[in-house]
Backbone as CSV, one residue per row, in Angstrom:
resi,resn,N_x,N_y,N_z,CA_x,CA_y,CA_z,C_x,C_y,C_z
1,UNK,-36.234,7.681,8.494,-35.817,8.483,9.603,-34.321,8.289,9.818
2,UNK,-33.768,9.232,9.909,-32.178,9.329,10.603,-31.628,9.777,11.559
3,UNK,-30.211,8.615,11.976,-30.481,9.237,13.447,-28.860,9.972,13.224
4,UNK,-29.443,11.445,14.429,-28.341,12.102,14.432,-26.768,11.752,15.176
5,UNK,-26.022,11.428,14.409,-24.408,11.504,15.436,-24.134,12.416,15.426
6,UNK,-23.559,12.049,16.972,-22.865,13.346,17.580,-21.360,13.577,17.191
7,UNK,-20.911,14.276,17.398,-19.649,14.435,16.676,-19.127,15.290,18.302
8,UNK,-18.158,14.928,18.720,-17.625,15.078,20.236,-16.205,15.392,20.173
9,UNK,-15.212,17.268,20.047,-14.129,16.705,20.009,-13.674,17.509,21.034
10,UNK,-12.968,16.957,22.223,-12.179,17.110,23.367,-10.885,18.141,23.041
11,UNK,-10.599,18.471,24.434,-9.427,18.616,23.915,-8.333,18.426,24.829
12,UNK,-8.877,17.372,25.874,-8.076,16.194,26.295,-8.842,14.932,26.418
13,UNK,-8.150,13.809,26.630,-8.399,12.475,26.999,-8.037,11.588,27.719
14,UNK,-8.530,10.656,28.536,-7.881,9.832,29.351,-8.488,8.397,28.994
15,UNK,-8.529,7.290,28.446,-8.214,6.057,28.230,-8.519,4.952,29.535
16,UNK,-10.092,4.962,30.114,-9.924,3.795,30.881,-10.368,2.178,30.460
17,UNK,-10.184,1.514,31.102,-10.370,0.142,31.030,-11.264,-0.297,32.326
18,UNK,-12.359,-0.991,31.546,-13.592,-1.349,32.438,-13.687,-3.124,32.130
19,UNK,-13.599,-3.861,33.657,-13.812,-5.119,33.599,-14.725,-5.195,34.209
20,UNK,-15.772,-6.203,33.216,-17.518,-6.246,34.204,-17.487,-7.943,33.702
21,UNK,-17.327,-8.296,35.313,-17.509,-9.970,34.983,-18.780,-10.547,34.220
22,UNK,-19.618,-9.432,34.001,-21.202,-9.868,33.592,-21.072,-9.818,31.701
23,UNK,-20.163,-8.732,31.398,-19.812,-8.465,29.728,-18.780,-8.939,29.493
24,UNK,-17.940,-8.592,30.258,-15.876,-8.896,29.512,-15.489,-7.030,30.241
25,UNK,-14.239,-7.479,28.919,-13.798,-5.883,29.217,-13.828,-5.041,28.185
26,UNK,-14.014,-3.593,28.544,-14.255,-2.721,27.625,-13.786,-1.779,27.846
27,UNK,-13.848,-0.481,27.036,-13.188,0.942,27.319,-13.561,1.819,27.037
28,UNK,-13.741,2.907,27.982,-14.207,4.352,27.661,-13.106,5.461,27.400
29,UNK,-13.639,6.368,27.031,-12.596,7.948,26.826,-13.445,8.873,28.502
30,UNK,-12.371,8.846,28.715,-12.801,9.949,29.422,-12.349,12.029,28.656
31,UNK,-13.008,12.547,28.503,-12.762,13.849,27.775,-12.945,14.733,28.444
32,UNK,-12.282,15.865,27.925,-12.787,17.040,29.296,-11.824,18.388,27.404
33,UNK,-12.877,19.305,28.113,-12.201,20.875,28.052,-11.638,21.836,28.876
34,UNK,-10.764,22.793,28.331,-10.112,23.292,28.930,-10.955,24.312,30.043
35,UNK,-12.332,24.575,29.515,-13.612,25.052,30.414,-13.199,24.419,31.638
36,UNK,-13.314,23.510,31.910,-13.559,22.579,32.574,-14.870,21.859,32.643
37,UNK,-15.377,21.663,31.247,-16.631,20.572,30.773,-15.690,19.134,30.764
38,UNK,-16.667,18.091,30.553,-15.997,16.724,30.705,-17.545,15.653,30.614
39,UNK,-16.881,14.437,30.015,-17.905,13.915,29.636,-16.879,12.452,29.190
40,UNK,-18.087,11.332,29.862,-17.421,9.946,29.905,-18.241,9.125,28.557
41,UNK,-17.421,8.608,27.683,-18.029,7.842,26.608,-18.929,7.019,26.997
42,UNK,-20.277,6.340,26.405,-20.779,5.490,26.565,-19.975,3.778,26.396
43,UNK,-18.607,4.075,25.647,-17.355,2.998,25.611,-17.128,2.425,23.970
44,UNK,-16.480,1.850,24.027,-15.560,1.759,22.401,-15.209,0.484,22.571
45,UNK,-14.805,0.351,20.928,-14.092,-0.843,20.951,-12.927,-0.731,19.883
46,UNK,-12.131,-0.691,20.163,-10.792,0.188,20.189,-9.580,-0.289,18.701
47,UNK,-10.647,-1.422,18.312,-10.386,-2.054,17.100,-10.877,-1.161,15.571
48,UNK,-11.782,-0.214,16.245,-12.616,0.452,15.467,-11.633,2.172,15.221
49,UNK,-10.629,2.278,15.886,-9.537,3.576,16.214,-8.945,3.973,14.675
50,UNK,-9.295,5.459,14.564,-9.103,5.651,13.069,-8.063,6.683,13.504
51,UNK,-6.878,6.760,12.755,-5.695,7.241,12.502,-5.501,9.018,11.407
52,UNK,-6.494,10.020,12.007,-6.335,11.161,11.466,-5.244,12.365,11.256
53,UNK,-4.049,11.619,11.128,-2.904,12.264,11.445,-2.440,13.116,12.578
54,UNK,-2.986,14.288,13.161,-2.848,14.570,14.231,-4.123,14.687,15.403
55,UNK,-4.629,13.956,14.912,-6.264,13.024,15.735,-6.296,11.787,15.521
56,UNK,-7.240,11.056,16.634,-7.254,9.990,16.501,-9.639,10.099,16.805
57,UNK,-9.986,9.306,16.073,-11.386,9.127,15.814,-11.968,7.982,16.130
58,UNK,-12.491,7.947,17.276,-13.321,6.749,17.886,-14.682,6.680,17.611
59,UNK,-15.725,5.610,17.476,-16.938,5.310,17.489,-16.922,4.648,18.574
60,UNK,-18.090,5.531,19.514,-18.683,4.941,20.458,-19.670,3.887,20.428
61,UNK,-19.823,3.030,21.441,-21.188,2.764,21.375,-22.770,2.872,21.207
62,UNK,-22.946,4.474,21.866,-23.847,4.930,21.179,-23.835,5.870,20.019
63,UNK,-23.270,5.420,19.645,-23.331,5.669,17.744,-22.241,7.337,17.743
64,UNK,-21.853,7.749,19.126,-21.308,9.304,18.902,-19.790,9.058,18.511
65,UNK,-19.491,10.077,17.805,-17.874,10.066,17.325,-16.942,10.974,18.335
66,UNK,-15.905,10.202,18.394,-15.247,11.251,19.213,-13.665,11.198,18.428
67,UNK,-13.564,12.594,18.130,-12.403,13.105,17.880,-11.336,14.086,18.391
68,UNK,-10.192,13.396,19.105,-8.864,13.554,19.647,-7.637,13.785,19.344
69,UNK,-7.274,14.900,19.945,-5.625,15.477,19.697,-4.785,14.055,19.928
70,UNK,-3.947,13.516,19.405,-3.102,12.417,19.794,-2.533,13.080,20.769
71,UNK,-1.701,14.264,21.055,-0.587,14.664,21.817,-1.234,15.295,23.134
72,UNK,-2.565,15.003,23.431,-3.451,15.598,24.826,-3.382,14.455,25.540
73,UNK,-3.103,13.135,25.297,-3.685,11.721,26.040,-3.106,12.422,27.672
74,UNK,-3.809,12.587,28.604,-3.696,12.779,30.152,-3.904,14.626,30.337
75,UNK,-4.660,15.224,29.041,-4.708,16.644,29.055,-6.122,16.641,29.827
76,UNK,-5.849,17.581,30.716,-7.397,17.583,31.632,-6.656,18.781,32.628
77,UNK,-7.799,19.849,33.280,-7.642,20.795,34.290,-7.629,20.094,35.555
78,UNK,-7.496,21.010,37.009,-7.853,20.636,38.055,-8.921,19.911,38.163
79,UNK,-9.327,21.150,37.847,-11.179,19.928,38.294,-11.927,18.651,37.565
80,UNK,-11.440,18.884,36.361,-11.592,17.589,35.976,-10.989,16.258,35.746
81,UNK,-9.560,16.627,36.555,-8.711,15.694,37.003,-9.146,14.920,38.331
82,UNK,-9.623,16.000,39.255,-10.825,15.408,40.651,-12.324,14.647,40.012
83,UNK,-12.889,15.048,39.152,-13.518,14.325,38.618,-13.533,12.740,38.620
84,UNK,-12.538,13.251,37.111,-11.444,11.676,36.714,-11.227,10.419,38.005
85,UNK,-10.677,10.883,39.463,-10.184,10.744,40.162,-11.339,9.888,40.763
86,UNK,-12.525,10.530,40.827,-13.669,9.821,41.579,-14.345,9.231,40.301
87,UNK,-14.549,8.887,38.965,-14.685,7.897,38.501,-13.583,6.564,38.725
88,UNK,-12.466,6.665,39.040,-11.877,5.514,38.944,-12.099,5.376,40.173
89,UNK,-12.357,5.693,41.431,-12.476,6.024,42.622,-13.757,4.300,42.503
90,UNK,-14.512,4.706,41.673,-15.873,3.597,41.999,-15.090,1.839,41.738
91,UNK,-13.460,2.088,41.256,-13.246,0.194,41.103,-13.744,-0.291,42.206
92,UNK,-14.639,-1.518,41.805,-14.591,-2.939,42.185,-15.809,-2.580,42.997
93,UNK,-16.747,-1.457,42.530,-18.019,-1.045,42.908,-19.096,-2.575,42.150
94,UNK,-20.070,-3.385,42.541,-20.881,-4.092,41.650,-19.301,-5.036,41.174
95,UNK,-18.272,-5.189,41.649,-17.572,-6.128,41.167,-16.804,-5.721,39.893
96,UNK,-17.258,-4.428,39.100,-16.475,-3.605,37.900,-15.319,-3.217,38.157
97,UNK,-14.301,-3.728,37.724,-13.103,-2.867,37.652,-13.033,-2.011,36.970
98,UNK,-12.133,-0.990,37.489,-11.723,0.483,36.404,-10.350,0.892,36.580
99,UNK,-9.834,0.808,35.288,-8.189,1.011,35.066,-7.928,2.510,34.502
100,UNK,-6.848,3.184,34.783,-6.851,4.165,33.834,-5.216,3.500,33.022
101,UNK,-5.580,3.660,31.911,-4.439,2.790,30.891,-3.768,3.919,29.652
102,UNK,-2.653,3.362,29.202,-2.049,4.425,27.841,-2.708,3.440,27.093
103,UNK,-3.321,4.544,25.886,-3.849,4.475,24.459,-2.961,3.103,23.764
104,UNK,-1.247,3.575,23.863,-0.988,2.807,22.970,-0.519,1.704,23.602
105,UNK,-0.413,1.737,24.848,0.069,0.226,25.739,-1.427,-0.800,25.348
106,UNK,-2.437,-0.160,25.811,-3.882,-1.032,24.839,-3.317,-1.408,23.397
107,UNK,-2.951,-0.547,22.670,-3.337,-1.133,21.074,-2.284,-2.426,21.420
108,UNK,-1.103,-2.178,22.211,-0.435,-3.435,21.570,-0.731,-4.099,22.019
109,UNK,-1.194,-4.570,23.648,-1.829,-5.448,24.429,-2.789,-6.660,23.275
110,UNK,-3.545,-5.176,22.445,-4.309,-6.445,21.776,-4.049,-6.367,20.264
111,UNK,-2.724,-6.306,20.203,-2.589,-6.226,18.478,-3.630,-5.164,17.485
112,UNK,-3.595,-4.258,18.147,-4.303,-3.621,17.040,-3.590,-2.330,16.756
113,UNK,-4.245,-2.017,15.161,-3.005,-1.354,14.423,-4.614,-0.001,13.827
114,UNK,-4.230,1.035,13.855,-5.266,2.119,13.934,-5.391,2.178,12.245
115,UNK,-6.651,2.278,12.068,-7.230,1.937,10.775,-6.860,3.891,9.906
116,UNK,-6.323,3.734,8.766,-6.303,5.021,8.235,-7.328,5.422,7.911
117,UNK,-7.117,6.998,8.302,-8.729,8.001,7.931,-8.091,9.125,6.862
C-alpha cells in the first residue's frame, strides 16, 4: 500500500516559529493564495529545505511537500493577512509561543545551508 503526498504550492508564505515547552521548537509555513485560500503546515524541520532555484521545497511533517516562490516570503491578501494575524494572535496560549520570523534569519540562526534540488 502507498501513501499519497500531497504536493502543496502557495503562492505566498510566511515562516513561523513555534516554542512548546512540552517538544522544543519548531516551524510551520503559513501559505495562502491569491484566492484568498490559506492553509497552516502541519510543521518542518527546516534542515530538510531544498534549494529549487526560484523555489524553495519543504517536507512537512505529515509527509506533504510544500513548494515556494523564494521572492513571495510575506506574500498574502487582506484576508489572509487577518487570518495570519489571529494565528499568531494565540502566543503563549497552553504556554506555546508563536513567532513570525524571516526564512533566512532562521537558516543562519541555526547554520543551515539549503540542500540542492
Amino acid at each position: 500500500m502507498s501513501v499519497k503526498v500531497e504536493n502543496v504550492k502557495p503562492q505566498g508564505f510566511v515562516l513561523l516559529r513555534y516554542n512548546d515547552p512540552k517538544v522544543g521548537e519548531y516551524h510551520k509555513l503559513f501559505v495562502s493564495w491569491r484566492d484568498d485560500e490559506w492553509r497552516l503546515s502541519s510543521g518542518c524541520d527546516l534542515s530538510k529545505l531544498k534549494d529549487l532555484g526560484q523555489y524553495w521545497e519543504l517536507e512537512q511533517f505529515s509527509g506533504s511537500v510544500y513548494t515556494f516562490p523564494k521572492g513571495e516570503e510575506d506574500g498574502y491578501t487582506f484576508y489572509t493577512g487577518r487570518v495570519l494575524e489571529n494565528i499568531i494572535g494565540q502566543n503563549g496560549l497552553e504556554g506555546v509561543g508563536i513567532r513570525r520570523v524571516k526564512l533566512a534569519d532562521e537558516l543562519n540562526r541555526h547554520s543551515i545551508t539549503p540542500i540542492k534540488g
